[in-house]
One Martini backbone bead per residue (centre of mass of N, CA, C, O) as a GRO file, in nm:
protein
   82
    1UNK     BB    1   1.461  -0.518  -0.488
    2UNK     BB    2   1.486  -0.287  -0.287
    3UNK     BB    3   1.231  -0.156  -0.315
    4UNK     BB    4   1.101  -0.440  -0.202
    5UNK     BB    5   1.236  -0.442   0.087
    6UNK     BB    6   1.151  -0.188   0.167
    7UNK     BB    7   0.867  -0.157   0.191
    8UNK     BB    8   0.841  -0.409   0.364
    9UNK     BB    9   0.961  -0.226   0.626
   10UNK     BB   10   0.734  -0.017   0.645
   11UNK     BB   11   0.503  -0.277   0.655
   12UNK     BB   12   0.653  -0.372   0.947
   13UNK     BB   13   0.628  -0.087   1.117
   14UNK     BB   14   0.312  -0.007   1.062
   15UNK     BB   15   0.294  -0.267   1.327
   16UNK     BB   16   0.401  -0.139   1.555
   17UNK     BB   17   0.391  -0.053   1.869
   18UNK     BB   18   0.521   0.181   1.849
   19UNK     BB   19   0.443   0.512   1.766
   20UNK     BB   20   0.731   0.636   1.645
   21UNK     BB   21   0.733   0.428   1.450
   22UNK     BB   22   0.470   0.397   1.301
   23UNK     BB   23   0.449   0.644   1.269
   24UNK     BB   24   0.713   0.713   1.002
   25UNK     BB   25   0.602   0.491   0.830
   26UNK     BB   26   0.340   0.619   0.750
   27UNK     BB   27   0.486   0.844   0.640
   28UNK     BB   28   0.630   0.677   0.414
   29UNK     BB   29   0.378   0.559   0.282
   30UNK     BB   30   0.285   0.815   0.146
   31UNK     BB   31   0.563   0.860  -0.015
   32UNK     BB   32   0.519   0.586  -0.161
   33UNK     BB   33   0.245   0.612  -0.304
   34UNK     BB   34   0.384   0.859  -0.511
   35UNK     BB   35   0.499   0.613  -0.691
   36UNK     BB   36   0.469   0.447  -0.939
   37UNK     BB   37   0.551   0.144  -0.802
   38UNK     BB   38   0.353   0.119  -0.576
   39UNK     BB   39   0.128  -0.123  -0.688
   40UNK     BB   40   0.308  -0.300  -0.793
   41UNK     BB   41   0.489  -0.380  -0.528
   42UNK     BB   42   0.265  -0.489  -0.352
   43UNK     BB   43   0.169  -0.705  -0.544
   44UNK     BB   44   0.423  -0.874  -0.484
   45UNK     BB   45   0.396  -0.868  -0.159
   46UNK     BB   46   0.161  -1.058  -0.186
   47UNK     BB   47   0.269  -1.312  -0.375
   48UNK     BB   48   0.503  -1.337  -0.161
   49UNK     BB   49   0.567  -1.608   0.013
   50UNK     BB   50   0.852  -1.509   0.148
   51UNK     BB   51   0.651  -1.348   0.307
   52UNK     BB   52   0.482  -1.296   0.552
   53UNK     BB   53   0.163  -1.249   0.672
   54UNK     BB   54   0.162  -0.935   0.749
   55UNK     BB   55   0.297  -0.845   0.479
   56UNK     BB   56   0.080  -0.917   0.297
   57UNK     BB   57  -0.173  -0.790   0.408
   58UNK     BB   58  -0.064  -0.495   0.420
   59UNK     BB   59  -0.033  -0.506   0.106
   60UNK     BB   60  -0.302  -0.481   0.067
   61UNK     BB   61  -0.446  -0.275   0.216
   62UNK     BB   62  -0.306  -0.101   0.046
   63UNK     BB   63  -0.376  -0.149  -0.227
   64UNK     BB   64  -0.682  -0.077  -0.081
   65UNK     BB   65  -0.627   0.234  -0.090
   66UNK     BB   66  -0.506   0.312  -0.332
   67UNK     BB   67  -0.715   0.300  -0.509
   68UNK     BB   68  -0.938   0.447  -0.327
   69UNK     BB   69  -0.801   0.714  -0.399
   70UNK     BB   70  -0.701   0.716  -0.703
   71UNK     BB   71  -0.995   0.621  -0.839
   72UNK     BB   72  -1.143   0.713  -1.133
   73UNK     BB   73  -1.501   0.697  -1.154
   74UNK     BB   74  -1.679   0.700  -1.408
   75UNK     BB   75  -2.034   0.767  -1.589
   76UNK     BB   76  -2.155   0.892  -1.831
   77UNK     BB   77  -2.405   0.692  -1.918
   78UNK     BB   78  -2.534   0.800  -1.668
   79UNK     BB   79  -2.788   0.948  -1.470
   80UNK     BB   80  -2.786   1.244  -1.284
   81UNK     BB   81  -2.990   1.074  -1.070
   82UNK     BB   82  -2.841   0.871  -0.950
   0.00000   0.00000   0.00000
């Protein structure tokens, strides 16, 4: 719970109108993008009635963000002209 309460704030940081709040944060979400666990947890803060909806969107924003970055899609079974 510790954990997605922290995640929750960095995800309220990263809307921060303060410059060097928010790259702060965005550094925080970077370091927190490579723990395993921070796909559950964005998508558990995506379906939290309980947080509000800017912290809802930007957990959706990131884990569609995290899937584009690390997701290998391979096709093997295409020709290589395609």
């Amino acid at each position: 719970m510790a954990e997605l309460n922290a995640l929750a704030g960095v995800l309220v940081a990263t809307l921060s109108p303060d410059a060097p709040t928010r790259r702060q944060a965005e550094r925080d979400l970077l370091q927190a993008q490579a723990h395993p666990s921070f796909g559950p947890l964005v998508l558990q803060l995506c379906q939290d009635p309980a947080q509000n909806k800017p912290v809802r969107q930007s957990a959706a924003l990131s884990f569609k963000n995290w899937i584009k970055a690390n997701w290998a899609v391979s096709f093997p079974f295409l020709p290589r002209s395609l």
